[in-house]
C-alpha positions in Angstrom: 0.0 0.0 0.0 1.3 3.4 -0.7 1.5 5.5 2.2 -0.2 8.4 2.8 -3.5 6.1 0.8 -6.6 4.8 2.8 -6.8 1.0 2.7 -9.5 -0.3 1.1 -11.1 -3.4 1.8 -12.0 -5.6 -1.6 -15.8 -7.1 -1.5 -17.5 -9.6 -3.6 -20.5 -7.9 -5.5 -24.0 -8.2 -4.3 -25.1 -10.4 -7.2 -22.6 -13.0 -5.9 -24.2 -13.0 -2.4 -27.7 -13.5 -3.5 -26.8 -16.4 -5.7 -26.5 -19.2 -2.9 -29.4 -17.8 -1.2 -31.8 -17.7 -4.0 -30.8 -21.7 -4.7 -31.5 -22.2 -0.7 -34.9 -20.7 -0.8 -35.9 -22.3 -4.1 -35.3 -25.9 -3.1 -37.2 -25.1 -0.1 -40.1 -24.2 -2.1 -39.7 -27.2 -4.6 -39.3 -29.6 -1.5 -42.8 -28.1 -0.3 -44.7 -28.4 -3.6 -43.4 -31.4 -3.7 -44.9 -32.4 0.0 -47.9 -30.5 -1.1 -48.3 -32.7 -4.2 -47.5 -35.6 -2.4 -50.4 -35.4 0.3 -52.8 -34.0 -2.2 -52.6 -36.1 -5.1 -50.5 -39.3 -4.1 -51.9 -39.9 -0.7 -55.4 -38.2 -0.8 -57.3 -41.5 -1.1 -55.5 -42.6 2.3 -56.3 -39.2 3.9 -59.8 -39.3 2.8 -60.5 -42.7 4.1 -59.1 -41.7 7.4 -61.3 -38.6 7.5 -63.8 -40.7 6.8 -63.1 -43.1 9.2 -62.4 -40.8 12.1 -65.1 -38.2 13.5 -65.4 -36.4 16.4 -68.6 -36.4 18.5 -70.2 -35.3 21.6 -71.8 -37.2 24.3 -74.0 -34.9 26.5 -74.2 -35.6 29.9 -78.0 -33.8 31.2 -77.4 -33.0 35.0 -79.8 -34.6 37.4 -82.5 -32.2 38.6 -82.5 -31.5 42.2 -85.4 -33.1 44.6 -88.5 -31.9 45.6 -88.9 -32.2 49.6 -92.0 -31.6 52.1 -91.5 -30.5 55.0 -90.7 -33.2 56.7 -87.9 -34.4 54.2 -90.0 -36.7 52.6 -89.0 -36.5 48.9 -92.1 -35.7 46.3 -90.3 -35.2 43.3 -87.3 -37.1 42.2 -85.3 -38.6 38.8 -85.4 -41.9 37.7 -83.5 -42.7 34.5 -85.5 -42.5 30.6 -83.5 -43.9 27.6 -83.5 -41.2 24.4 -83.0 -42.4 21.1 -80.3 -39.7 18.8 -79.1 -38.9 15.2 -75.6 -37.4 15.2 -76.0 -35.8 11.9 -72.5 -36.1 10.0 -73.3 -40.3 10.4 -76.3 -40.8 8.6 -76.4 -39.5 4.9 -79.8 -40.6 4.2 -81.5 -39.0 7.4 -85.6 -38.9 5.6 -84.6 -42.8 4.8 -83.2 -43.2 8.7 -86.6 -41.8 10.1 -88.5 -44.4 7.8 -86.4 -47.3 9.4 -86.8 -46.2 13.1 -90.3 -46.0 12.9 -91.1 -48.9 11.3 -88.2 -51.2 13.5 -89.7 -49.4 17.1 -93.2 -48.3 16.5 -92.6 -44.8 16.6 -94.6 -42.0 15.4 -93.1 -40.6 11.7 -94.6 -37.3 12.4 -93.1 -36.7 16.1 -89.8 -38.4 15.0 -89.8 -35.9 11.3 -90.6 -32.8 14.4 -87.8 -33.3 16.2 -85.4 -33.5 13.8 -86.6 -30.2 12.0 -86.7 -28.5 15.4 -83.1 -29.2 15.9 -81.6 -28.4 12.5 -78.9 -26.0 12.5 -76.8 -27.3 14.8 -73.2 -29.1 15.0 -73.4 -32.0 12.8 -70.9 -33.8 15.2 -74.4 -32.8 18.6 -76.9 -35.3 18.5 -80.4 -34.8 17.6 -82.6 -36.5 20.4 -85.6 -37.5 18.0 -87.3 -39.7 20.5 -87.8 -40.0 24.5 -88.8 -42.5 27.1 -88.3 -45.1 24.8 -88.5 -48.5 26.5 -86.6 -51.7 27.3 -87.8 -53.6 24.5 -87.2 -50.3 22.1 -83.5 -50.1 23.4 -82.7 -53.5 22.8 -83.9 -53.7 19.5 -81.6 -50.6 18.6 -78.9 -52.5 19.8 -79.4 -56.1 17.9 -80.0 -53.8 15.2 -76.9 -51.5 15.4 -75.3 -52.2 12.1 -77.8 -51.0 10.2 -78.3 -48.0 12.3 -75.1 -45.9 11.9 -75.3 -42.7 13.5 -78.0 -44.1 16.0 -77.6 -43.3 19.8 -79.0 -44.5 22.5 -78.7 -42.1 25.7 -79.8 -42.1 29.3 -81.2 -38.8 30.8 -82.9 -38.2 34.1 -86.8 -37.7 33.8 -89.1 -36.6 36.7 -90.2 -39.1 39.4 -93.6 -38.0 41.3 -93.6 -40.2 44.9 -97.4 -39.3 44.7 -98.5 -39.6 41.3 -100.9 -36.6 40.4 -100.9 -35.0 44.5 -99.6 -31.1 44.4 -99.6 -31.3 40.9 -100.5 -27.3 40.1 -98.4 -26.4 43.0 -95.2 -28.7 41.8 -95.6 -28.3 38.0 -93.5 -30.1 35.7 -91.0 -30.1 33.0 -90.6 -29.8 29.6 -88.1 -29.4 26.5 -86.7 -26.1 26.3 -89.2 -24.5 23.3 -86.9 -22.6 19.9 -88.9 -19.1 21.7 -86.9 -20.1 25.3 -83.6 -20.4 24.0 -83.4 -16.8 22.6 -84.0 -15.7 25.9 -81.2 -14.7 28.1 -82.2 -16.5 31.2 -81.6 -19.6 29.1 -78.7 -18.8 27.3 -76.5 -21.7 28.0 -79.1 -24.2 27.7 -79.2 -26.7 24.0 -81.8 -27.8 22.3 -83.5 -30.7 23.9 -83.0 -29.8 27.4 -85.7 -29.9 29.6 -86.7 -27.3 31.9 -89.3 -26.6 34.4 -92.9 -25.5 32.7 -94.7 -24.3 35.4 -95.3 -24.2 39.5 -92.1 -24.7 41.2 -90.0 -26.2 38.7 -90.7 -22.9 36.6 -89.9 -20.8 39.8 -87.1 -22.0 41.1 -85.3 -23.6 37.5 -81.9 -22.1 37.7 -82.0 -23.9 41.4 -83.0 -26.8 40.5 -81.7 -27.7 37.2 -78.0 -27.8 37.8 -74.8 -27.9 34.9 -75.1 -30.6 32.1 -71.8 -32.3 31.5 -70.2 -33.9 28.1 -67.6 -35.5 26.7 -66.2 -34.7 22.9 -64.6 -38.2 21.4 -62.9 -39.3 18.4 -64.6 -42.2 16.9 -64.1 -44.1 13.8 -66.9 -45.0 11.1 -68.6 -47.6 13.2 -68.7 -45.6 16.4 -66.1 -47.2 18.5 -63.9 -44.3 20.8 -60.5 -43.4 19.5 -59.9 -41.1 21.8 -61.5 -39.1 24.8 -60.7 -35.4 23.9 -62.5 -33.6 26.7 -64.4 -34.3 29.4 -66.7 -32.6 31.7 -69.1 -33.9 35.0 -72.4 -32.9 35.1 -73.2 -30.9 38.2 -76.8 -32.4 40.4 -79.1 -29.2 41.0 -79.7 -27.9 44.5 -83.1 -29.8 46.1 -85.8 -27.7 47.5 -87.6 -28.4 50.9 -90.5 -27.2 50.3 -93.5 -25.8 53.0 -96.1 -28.1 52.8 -96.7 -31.5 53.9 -97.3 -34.4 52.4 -99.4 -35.7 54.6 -101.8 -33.2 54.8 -101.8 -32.2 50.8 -103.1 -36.0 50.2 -106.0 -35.3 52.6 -107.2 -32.1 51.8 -107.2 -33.9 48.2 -108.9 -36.8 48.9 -111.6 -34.7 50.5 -112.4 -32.8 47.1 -113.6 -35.8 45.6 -114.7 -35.6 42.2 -115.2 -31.9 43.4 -113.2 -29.0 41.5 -112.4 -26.0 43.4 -109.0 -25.1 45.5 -107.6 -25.2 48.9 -104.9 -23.4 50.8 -103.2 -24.3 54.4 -101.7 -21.8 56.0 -99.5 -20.9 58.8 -100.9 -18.0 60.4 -98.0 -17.1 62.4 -95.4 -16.8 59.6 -97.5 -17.7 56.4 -96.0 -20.9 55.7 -98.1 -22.5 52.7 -98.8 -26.5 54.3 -101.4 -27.8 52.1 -101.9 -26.1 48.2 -105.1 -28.0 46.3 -106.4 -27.6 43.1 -108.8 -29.9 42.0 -109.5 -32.4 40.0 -105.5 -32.1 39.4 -103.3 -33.9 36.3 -100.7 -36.2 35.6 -97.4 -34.0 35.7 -95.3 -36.7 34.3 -97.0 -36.8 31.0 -95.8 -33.0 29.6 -92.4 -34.4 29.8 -93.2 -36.3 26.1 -95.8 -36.0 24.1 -99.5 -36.1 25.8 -102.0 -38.9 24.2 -103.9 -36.8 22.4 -107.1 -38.6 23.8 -105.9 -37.5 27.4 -105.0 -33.5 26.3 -108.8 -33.5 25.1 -109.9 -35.0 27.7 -108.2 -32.1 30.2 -109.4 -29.4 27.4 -113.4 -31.2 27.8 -113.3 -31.2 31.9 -115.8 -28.7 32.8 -113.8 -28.6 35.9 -110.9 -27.4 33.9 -107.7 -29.4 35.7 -105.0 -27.5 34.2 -106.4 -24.3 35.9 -104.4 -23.9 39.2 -107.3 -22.2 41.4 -105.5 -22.0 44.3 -103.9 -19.3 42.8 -105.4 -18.1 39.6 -109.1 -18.9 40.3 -110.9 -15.8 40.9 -114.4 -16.0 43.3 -116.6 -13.7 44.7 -116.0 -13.9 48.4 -119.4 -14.1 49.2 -120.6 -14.2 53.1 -116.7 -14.8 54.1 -116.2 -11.0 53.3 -118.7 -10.6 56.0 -115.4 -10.4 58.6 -114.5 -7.3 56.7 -117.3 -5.4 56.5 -118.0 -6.3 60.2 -114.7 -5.2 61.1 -115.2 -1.7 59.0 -118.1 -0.8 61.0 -116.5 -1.5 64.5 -113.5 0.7 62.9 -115.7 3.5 62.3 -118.2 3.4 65.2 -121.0 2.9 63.1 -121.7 -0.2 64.9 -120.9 -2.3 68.2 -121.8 -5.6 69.2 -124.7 -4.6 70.8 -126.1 -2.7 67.7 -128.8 -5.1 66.3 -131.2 -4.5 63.2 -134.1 -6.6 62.6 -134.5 -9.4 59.2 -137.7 -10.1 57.8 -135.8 -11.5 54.5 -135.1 -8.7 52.7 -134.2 -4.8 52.5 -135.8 -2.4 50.6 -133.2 0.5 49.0 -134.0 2.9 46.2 -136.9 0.7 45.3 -135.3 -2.3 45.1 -135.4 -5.2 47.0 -132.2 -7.0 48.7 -133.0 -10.8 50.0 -131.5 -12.6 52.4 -130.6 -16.1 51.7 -133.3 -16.7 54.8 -136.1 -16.0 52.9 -138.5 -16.0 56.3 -135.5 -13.7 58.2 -133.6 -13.7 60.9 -135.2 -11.6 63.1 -133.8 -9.5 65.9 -129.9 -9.5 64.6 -126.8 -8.3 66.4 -123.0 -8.7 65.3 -122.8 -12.0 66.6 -125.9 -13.3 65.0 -125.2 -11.9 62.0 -121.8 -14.0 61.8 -122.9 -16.8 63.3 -125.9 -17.3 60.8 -124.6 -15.1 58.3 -127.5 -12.5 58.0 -127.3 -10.8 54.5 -129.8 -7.6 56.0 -127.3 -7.2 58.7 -124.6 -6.3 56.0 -126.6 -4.7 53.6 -127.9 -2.1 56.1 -124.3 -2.0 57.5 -123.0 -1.6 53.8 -125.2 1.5 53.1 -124.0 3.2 56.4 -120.3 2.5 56.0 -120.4 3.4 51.7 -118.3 1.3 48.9 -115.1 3.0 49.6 -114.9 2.7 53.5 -115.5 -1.2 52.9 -112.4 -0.7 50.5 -110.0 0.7 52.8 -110.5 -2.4 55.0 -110.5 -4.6 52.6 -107.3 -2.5 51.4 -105.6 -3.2 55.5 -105.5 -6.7 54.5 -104.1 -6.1 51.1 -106.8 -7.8 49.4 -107.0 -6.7 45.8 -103.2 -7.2 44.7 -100.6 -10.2 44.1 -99.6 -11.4 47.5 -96.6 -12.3 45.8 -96.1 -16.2 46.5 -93.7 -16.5 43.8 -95.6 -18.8 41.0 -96.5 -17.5 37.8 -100.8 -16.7 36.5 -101.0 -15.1 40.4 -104.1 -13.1 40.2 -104.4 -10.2 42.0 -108.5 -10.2 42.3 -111.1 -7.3 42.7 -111.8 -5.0 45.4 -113.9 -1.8 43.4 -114.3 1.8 44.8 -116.3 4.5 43.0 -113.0 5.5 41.6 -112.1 2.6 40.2 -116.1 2.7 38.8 -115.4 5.8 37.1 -112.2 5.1 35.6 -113.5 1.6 34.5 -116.8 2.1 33.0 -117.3 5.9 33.0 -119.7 5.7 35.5 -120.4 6.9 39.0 -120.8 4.7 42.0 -124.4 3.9 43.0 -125.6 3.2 46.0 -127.5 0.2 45.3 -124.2 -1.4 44.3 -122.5 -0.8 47.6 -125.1 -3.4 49.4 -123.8 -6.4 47.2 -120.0 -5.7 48.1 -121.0 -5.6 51.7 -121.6 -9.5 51.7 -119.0 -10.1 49.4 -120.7 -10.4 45.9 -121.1 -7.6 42.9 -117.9 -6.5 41.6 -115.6 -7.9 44.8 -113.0 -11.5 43.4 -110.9 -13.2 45.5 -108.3 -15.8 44.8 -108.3 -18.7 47.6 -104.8 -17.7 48.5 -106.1 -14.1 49.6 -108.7 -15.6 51.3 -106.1 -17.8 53.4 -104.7 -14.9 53.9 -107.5 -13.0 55.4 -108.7 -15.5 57.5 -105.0 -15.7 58.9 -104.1 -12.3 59.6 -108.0 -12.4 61.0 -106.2 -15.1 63.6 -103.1 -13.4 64.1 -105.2 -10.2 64.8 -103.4 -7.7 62.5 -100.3 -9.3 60.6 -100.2 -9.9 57.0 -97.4 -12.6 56.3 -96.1 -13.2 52.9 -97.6 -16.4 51.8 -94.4 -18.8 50.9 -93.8 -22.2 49.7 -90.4 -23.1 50.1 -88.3 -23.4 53.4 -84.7 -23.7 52.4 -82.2 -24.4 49.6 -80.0 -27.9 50.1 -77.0 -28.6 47.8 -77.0 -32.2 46.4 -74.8 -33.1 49.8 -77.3 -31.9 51.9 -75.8 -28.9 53.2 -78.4 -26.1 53.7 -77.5 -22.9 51.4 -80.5 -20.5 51.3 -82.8 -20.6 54.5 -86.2 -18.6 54.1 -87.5 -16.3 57.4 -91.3 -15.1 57.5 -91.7 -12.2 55.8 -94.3 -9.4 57.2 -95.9 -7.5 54.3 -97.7 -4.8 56.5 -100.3 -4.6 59.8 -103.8 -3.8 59.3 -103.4 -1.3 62.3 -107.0 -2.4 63.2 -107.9 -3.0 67.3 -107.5 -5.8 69.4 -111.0 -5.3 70.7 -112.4 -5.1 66.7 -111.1 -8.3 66.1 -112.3 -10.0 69.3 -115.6 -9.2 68.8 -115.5 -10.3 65.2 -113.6 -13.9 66.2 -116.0 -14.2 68.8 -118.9 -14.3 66.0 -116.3 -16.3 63.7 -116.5 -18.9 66.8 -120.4 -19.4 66.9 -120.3 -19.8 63.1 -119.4 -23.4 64.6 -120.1 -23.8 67.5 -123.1 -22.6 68.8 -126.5 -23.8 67.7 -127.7 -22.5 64.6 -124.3 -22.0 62.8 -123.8 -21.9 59.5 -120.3 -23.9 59.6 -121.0 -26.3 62.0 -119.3 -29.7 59.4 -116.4 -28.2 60.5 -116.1 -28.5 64.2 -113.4 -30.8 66.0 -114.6 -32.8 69.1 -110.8 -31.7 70.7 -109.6 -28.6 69.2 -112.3 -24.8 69.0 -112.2 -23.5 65.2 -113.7 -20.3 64.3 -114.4 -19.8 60.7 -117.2 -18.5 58.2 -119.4 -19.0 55.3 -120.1 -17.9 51.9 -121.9 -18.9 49.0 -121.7 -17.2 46.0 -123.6 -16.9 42.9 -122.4 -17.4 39.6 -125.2 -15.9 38.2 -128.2 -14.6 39.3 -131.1 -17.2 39.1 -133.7 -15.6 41.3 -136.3 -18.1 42.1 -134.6 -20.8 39.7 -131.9 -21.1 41.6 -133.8 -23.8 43.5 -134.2 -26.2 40.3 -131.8 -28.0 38.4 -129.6 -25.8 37.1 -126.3 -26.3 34.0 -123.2 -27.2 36.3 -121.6 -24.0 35.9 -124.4 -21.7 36.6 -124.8 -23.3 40.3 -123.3 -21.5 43.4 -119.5 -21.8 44.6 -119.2 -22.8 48.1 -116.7 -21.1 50.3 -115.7 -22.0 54.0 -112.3 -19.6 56.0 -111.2 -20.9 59.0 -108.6 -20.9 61.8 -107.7 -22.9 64.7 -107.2 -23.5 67.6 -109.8 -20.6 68.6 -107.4 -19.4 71.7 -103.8 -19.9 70.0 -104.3 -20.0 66.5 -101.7 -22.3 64.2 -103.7 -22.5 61.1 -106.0 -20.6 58.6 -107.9 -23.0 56.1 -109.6 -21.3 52.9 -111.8 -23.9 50.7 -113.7 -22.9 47.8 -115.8 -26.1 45.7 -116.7 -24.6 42.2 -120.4 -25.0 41.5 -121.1 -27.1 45.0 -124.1 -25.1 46.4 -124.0 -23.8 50.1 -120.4 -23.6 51.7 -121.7 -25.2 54.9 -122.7 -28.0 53.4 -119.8 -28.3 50.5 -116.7 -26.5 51.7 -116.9 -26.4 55.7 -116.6 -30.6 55.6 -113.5 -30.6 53.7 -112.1 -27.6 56.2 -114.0 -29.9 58.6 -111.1 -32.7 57.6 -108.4 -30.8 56.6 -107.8 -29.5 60.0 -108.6 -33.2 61.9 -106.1 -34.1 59.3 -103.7 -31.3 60.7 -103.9 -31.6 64.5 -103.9 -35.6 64.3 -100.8 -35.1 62.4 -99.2 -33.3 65.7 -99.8 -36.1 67.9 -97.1 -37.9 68.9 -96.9 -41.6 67.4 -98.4 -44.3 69.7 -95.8 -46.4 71.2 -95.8 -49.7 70.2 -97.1 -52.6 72.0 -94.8 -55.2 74.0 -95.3 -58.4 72.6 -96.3 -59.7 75.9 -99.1 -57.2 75.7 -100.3 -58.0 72.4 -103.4 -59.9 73.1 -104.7 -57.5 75.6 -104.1 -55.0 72.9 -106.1 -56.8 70.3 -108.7 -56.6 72.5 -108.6 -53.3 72.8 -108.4 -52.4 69.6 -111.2 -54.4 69.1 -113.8 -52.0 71.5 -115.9 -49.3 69.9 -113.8 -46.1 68.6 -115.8 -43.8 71.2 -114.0 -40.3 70.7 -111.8 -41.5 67.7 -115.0 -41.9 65.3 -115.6 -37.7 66.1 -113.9 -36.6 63.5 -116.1 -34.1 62.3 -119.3 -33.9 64.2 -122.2 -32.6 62.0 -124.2 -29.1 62.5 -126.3 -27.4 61.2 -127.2 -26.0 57.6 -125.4 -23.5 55.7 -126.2 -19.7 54.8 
């Protein structure tokens, strides 16, 4: 190098750098297509079959619903297992031809299987389609010898509803259903699949996210005849929480039996924290059946009952009160000094008001009547004269104290909220004002005035408890499928009536001749061992007049109410029975309250002890003697009002 001159460093050209690298990348690429080529034209028969061969599915696992508990743990409600019969839709390529051979090999209906499987279209081909339910035994195993010919078939076990008491509580339980396409776009049942079941109505409706718990799955590979490659996921399905429930058994079963063929409704209650112990509508239905497909001769049959069975009238049923509003109106005049219990008026058998005439039910009258008298034998001149005094919207305040013309909120769906009318409520209605004439009906609890039986419970109870309106609820506690109590449920006061202690002695006092002294109207309810106080109604349908004594269409004839409590001095329970179209409540409804609560106070004996062997014989003999006191169940009285 010269000096004084900058070295300068010789370097290859560009050109010559990107040579080698250029041949790299390009056999790269070649090597690639040539893979490429390979898999997709060379090997693409083998590939094929194995896609073929090799399919993922999904197994659901449905949860177990949680039980159904009375009070006393005894379980109403359970699961029991149901076999469903599937399509997983990628395995059958002929799906119209599939349908053809199921229901021709089990005996199933084309139509219902051809309705599931539209209902469910849309879906992962690798989920299964349930297209059938409660397939039996016989069914099952003829999938099974069969199962060659049935690719893409299933056969799957899911829990179903159990009822330890067939068609007992039916309205008050409900019962379950599949999950309707109008459901799933609904939030509350966003993570819920087609095919699920979910509570319809009652309780199962009311407390669903409770009860139902998580469904479980697991995602396989299989090959083309169904056998498990490989488990690829797995999840446990999660039981629901079980509900112990107000009621009892025991005493549910009785006031049932004692309907009879009889429709109408019946509530239990608590009166001193307005726990619901007996909830009746009759005639009831099977609750089992909506979880499939109803024979259509038994869905006509429930749409033909005059006594409409799929009506829950404990809570939707709407009645004119009739004579049991009495309490009220009585109670609205001691309020407002317009009478005592001395005031008397005097019944001949009518009123005359306006120029109309107002009958008692005792054509011939009562004569000389006083606020005991008029309870006791129900005196429709008593209240009508009363009614006039006190006006339409006086008798609504009271009626208003017990919170009688809105939803007492029990927590099951269709409650009604009933009728109590004021002149406003006139006016804003119809247009009209408020005549006079039209308070005397509401006085003995007829005209514009509906009840639900629940609100009559209610009234009768807070009637007992002298003041205190108690939320009417069904369900005691929340239990965790290890038994563990999570949610525990406290009385819950909705308001006081603010009303005196000495008002609603005077009116329990006439509540207590209704059956016990001669001459009541409720006496087919009294106890030999325990003082109830109660009351009467009958109420018309329609007005009749002087037909109403001949034979009459079923569903023109009078309801028959009875309200009750017990024991008279310490009250545990209220009792409200209405019977749809039975005539006179003393004669209809006060025998059923009449066994209802023998049924009730029997139940809080303690069990008899059982005999020594030794003793047996003597025992025998014994049992043997005449009942004596035990045959008093109900001792009979006298007429109704």
């Amino acid at each position: 190098m010269i000096k004084g001159q900058r070295y300068v460093r010789e370097v290859a050209q560009p050109r010559q750098r990107t040579i080698p690298l250029a041949i790299v990348v390009t056999v790269l690429f070649f090597l690639l297509l040539l893979r490429l080529w390979y898999l997709q034209i060379i090997k693409v028969d083998d590939y094929r079959a194995m896609s073929e061969n090799n399919r993922l599915r999904f197994l659901p696992v449905a949860a177990s619903r949680g039980a159904l508990m009375d009070r006393n743990g005894t379980v109403m409600v359970n699961n029991r297992p149901s076999f469903s019969l599937s399509i997983i839709p990628q395995e059958v390529k002929d799906v119209e031809g599939m349908l053809d051979t199921l229901a021709s090999l089990l005996k199933l209906d084309r139509a219902e299987l051809q309705e599931r499987w539209e209902k469910s279209k849309g879906r992962a081909r690798y989920y299964p389609v349930v297209i059938a339910i409660n397939i039996n035994r016989d069914q099952v195993e003829i999938v099974e010898e069969n199962k060659l010919r049935l690719p893409g078939i299933e056969v799957s076990v899911k829990p179903v509803r159990e009822y330890a008491f067939q068609n007992s509580a039916a309205h008050l339980l409900g019962y379950i259903g599949e999950v309707s396409d109008k459901e799933l776009d609904l939030p509350a049942y966003g993570d819920y699949n087609p095919g699920d079941y979910i509570g319809k109505n009652g309780i199962e409706k009311a407390w669903e996210h409770e009860l139902h718990g998580s469904d479980g799955g697991r995602q396989l590979e299989v090959d083309s005849r169904g056998r498990v490659l490989r488990v690829l996921s797995e999840s446990s399905p999660t039981v629901g929480n079980s509900l112990v429930l107000t009621v009892d058994s025991r005493l549910q079963r009785t006031a049932e039996q004692a309907f009879g063929a009889q429709a109408g409704a019946a509530v239990v209650m608590n009166v001193t924290n307005g726990e619901v112990l007996a909830f009746v509508s009759s005639p009831t239905f099977d609750p089992s059946l909506f979880a499939g497909r109803i024979p259509a001769d038994v869905w006509k049959g429930y749409l033909e009952d005059k006594r409409h069975p799929l009506e829950n009238k404990a809570l939707s049923g709407q009645y004119p009160p009739g004579s049991t509003f009495k309490m009220l109106t009585a109670l609205a005049g001691l309020e407002a000094g317009v009478v005592n219990e001395n005031t008397s008026v005097y019944c001949d058998g009518a009123y005359e008001m306006g120029g109309s005439k107002f009958r008692c039910w005792s054509r011939s009258g009562h004569g000389s009547v006083n606020l005991r008298k008029s309870l006791k034998e129900s005196c429709d001149v008593y209240y009508y004269q009363l009614g006039e005094k006190l006006g339409v919207d006086r008798i609504a305040a009271m009626a208003e104290r017990f919170m009688l013309g809105k939803e007492l909120g029990i927590g099951l769906q269709n409650e009604k909220r009933g009728l109590i009318p004021t002149s406003a409520w006139k006016l804003k209605r119809f247009g009209k004002k408020w005549f006079p004439g039209e308070t005397l009906p509401v006085a003995i609890g007829q005209g514009y005035v509906l009840m639900t039986p629940i609100q009559l419970a209610s009234m009768v109870a807070t009637v007992a408890n002298e003041g205190t309106i108690y939320r009417p609820h069904l369900v005691k506690k929340v239990v965790d499928p290890d038994g563990k109590t999570i949610k525990e449920f406290s009385p819950e006061v909705l308001g006081t009536t603010g009303i005196s202690p000495a008002s609603f002695k005077k009116v329990k006092q006439g509540l207590f001749a209704v059956v016990n002294d001669p001459g009541g109207t409720g006496a087919n309810a009294r106890l030999w061992d325990v003082k109830v106080a109660g009351k009467t109604g009958t109420s018309q349908v329609v007005k009749l007049g002087e037909d109403r004594k001949k034979a009459v269409a079923y569903q023109y004839k009078d309801h028959g109410l009875f309200v009750a409590f017990a024991p008279f001095d310490k009250p545990e329970i209220a009792v409200a029975v209405v019977v749809e179209h039975g005539g006179g409540g003393g004669a209809v409804a006060a025998p059923i309250a009449g066994k209802i609560l023998r049924s009730y106070f029997d139940l809080q004996k303690p069990p008899a002890p059982k005999p020594k062997p030794a003793e047996e014989s003597q025992d025998d003999a014994q049992a043997e003697a005449p009942a004596g006191k035990q045959d008093h169940q109900v001792q009979q009285g006298a007429a109704s009002d």
